[in-house]
C-alpha positions as CSV (number, residue, x, y, z in Angstrom):
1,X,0.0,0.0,0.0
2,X,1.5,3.4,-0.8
3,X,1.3,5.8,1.6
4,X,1.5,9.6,0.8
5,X,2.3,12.9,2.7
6,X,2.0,16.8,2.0
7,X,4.2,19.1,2.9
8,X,3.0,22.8,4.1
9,X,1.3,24.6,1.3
10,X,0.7,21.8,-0.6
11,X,4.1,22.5,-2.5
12,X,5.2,18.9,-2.2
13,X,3.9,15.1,-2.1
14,X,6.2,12.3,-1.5
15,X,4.8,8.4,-2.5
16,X,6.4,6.3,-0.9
17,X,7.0,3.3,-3.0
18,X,7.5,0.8,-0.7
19,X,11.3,1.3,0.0
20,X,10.6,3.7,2.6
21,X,12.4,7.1,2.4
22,X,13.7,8.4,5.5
23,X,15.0,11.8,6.7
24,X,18.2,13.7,5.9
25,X,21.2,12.3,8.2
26,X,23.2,15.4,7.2
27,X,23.3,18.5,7.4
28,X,22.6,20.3,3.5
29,X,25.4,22.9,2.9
30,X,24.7,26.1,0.4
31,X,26.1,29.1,-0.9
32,X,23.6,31.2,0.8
33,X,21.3,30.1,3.6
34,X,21.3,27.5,5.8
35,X,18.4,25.3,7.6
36,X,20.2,23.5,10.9
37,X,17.0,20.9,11.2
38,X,17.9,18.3,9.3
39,X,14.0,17.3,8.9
40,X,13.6,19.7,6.5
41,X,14.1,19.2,2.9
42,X,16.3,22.3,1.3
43,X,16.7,23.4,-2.4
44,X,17.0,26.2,-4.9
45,X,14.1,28.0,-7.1
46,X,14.7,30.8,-8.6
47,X,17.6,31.7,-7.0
48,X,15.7,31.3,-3.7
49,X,16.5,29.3,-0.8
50,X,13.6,27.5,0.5
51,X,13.4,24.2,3.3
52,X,9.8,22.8,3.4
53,X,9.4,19.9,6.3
54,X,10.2,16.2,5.1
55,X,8.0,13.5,6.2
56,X,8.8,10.7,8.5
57,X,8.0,7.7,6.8
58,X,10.5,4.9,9.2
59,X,13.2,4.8,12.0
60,X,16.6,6.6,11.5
61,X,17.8,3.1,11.2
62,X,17.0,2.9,7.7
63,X,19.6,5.4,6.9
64,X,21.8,2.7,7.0
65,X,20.9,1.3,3.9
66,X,20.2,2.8,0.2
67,X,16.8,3.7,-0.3
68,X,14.9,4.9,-3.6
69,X,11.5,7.0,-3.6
70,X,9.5,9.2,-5.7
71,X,8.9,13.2,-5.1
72,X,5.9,15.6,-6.3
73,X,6.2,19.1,-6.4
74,X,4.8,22.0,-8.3
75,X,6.7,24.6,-10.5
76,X,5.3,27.1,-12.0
77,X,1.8,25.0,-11.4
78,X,3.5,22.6,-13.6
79,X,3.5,19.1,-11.8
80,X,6.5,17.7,-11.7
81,X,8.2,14.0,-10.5
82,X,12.1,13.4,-9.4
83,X,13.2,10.1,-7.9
84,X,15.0,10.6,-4.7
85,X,18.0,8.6,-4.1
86,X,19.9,8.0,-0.8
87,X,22.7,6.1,0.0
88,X,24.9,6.3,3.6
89,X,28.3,7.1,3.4
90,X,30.7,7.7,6.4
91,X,29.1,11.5,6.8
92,X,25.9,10.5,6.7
93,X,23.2,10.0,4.0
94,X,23.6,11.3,0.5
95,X,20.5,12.4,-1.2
96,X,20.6,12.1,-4.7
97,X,17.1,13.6,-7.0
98,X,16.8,13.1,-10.5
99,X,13.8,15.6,-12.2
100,X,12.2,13.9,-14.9
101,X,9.7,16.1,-17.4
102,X,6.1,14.9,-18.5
103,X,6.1,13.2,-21.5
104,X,4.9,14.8,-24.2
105,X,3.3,13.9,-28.1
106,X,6.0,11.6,-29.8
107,X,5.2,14.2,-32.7
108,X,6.6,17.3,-31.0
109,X,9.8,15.3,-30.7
110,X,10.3,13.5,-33.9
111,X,9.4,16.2,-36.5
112,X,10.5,14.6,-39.4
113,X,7.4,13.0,-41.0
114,X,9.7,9.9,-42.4
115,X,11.6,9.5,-39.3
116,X,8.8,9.6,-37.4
117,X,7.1,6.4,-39.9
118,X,9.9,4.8,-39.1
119,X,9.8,4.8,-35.3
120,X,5.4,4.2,-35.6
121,X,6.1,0.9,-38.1
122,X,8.9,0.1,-35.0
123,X,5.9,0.2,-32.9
124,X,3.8,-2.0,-34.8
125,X,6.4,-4.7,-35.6
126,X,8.3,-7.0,-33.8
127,X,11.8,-6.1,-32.8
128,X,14.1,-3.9,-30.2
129,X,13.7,0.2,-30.4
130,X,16.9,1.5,-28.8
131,X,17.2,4.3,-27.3
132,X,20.2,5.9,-26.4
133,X,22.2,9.2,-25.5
134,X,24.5,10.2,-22.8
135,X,23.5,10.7,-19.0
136,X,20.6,12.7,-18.4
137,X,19.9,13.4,-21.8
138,X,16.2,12.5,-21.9
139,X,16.2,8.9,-22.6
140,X,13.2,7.9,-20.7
141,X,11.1,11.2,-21.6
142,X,11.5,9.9,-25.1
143,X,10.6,6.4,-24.2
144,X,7.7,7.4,-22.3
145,X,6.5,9.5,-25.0
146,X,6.8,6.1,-26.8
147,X,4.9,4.3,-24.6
148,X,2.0,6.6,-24.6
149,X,2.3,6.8,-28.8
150,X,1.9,2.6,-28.9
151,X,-1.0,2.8,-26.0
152,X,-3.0,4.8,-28.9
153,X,-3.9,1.5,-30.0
154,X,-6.2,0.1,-27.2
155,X,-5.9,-3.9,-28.6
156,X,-2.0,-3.8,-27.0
157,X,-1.1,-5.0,-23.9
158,X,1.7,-2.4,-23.0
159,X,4.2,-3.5,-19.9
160,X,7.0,-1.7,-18.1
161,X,9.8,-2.7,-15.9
162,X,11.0,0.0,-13.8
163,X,12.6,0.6,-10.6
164,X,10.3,3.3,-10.1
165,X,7.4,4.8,-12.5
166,X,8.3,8.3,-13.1
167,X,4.3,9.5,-14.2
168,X,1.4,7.4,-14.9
169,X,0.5,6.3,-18.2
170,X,-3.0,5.6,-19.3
171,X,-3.3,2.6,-21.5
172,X,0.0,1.0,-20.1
173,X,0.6,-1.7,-17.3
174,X,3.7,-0.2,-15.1
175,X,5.5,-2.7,-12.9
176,X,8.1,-1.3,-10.2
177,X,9.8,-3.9,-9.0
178,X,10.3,-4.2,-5.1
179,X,13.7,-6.0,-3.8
180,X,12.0,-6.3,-0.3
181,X,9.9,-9.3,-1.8
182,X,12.4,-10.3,-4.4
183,X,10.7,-9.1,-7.2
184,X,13.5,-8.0,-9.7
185,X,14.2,-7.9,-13.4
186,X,15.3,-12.0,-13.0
187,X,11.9,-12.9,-11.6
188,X,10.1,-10.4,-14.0
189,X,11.8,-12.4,-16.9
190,X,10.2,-15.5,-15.6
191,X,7.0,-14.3,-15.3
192,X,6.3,-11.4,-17.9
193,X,5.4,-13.9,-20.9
194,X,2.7,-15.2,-18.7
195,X,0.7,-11.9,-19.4
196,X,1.0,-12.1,-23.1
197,X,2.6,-8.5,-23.6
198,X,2.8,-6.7,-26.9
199,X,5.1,-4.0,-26.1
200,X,7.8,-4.4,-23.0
201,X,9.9,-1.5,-21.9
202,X,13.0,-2.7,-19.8
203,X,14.7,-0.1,-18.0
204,X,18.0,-1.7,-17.7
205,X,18.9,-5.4,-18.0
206,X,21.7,-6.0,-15.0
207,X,22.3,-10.2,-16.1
208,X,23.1,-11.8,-19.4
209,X,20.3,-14.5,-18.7
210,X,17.7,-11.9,-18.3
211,X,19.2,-10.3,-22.0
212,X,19.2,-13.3,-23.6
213,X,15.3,-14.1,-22.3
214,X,14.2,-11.2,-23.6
215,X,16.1,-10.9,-27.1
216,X,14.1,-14.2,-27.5
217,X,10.8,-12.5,-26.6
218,X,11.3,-10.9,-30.3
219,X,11.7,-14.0,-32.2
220,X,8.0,-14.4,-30.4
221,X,6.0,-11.1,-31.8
222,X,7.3,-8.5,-29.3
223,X,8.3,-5.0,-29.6
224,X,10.9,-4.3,-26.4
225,X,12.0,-0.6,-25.9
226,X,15.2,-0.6,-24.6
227,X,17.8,1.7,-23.4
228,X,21.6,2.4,-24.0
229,X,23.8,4.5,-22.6
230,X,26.3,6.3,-25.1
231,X,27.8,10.2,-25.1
232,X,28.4,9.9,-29.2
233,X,27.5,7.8,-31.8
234,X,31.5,7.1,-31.6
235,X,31.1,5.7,-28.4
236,X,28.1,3.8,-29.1
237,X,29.8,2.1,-32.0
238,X,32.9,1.3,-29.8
239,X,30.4,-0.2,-27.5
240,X,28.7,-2.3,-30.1
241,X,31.7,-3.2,-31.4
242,X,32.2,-5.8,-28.7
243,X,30.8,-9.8,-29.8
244,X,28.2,-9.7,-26.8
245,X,26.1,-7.5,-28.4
246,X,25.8,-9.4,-31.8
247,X,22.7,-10.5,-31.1
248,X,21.0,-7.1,-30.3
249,X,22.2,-5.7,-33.4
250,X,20.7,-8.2,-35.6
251,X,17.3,-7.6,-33.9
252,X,17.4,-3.9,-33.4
253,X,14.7,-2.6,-36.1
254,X,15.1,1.1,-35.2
255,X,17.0,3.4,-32.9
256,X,16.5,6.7,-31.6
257,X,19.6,8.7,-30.5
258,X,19.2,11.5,-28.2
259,X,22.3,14.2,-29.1
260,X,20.6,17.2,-27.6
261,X,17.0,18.5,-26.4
262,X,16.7,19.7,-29.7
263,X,18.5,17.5,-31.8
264,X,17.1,13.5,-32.0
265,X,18.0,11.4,-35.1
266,X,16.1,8.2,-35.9
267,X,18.3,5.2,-37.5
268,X,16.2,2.1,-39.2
269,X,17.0,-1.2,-39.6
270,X,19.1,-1.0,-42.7
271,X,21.1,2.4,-41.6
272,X,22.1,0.9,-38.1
273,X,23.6,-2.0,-39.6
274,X,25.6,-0.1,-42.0
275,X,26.8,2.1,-39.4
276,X,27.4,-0.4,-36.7
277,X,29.0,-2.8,-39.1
C-alpha cells in the first residue's frame, strides 16, 4: 500500500513506493542560507533558498541502507516527479534527486514526418527500439512519450519494468519492481510472458540471462523498448563493437539517438547495420 504525505502549502507530495524514504542524516550545505533541522528538505528555485518539512516515513535506522522513492512538487503549477536517491556514506546520507519532465506527443519530438514512420512501423512490428544518448539526456522522456504513442492502439497489452514509474500512463501496465519481496528484473523475466505482452519496456537489464530471455521475446512477436547508454555515436559504436552484443544488433529494427534536447535522429533497420557494421 503506498502511503503519501503533503508538505505545508501543498508544495510537495512524497509516494512512498515501498522502500521507505527516510529523513536527511546530514546536514545540507549552500552558498547562501542555511536550515540546521535536518528534517527539512532544502533546495533552490529561482535563486531562492527555501526548506519545506520532510516526512517521517521509518526509523533513523534505515539510513543505514540505500533507499529509492519518488517526489511531487509543483513549479510554475507545472506538476513535476524526481526520484530521490539516498545512499549512507561515512558523513551521513547522500541524497541524490533526479527531475524527470512529463512526457509529451511523440510528434513534438520526432518532427521529421519519415523519421517519425519509421519509429510508428517500429511500434507496430516485432523487434528492439533502442534508445540511447549520454546521461541525463532524456532517454526515458523519449521512451515514455513512446509508450503513450503505442498505447493509442487500445488492442495492446503495454508492460513496463521500472525501478520506479516516473508519471502514470494511461493505457500502459507499469511494474516497479520491489527487492524487499524479491521481485526484480530476473523474476520479472520469468513471469512477464505469462501476461502475453505486446510492447515491453526494460529499464536496464543488470544479467546476461535476463538479456538473452528477452532478445528471444522478439523472435516471439514482441516489440521491447530498450535503453543504451552512449555520449556519441563514436562511443556507441565502440560499444557495439564488442561480440556480446551481436545479437542485439541483428534484432534492433530502429534506434533513436538523443544528441541534444533539440537535436534527436532516428536510425532504421538497414542504416544501423551499416553504421554499426
Amino acid at each position: 500500500m503506498q502511503e503519501t504525505a503533503h508538505f505545508h502549502e501543498d508544495n510537495f507530495l512524497f509516494q512512498d513506493t515501498g522502500t521507505h524514504f527516510a529523513e536527511a542524516q546530514f546536514p545540507w550545505r549552500h552558498k547562501k542560507g542555511h536550515c540546521s533541522d535536518r528534517s527539512y528538505f532544502q533546495y533552490w528555485h529561482k535563486d531562492q533558498y527555501c526548506c519545506h518539512p520532510l516526512f517521517h516515513l521509518s526509523a533513523p535506522s534505515v539510513s543505514e541502507v540505500p533507499q529509492l522513492g519518488k517526489l511531487c512538487f509543483k513549479v510554475d503549477n507545472i506538476i513535476v516527479i524526481a526520484s530521490v536517491s539516498t545512499f549512507p556514506t561515512i558523513m551521513g546520507e547522500r541524497i541524490f534527486l533526479k527531475i524527470y519532465k512529463a512526457p509529451k506527443d511523440l510528434n513534438l519530438i520526432i518532427t521529421d514526418k519519415s523519421d517519425l514512420t519509421i519509429v510508428k512501423s517500429a511500434l507496430d512490428n516485432s523487434g528492439i527500439i533502442l534508445v540511447c544518448g549520454s546521461s541525463l539526456s532524456g532517454k526515458t522522456h523519449v521512451i515514455y512519450s513512446l509508450l503513450l504513442e503505442a498505447a493509442k492502439k487500445t488492442n495492446k497489452n503495454i508492460m513496463t519494468l521500472e525501478s520506479i514509474s516516473k508519471y502514470e500512463l494511461k493505457g500502459v501496465n507499469q511494474c516497479e519492481f520491489n527487492e524487499n519481496v524479491g521481485f526484480n528484473m530476473d523474476k520479472a523475466a520469468r513471469f512477464i510472458e505469462f501476461q502475453s505482452p505486446d510492447v515491453i519496456y526494460l529499464e536496464g537489464i543488470k544479467s546476461k540471462e535476463s538479456f538473452d530471455y528477452f532478445s528471444n521475446l522478439v523472435y516471439n512477436d514482441k516489440t521491447i523498448i530498450m535503453e543504451f547508454l552512449a555520449n556519441n555515436m563514436e562511443d556507441l559504436r565502440n560499444k557495439m563493437s564488442f561480440s556480446d552484443f551481436d545479437t542485439l544488433k541483428s534484432i534492433i529494427s530502429c534506434m533513436i539517438f538523443i544528441h541534444s534536447k533539440n537535436s534527436v535522429e532516428v536510425f532504421n533497420k538497414e542504416t544501423l547495420q551499416k553504421y554499426l557494421g
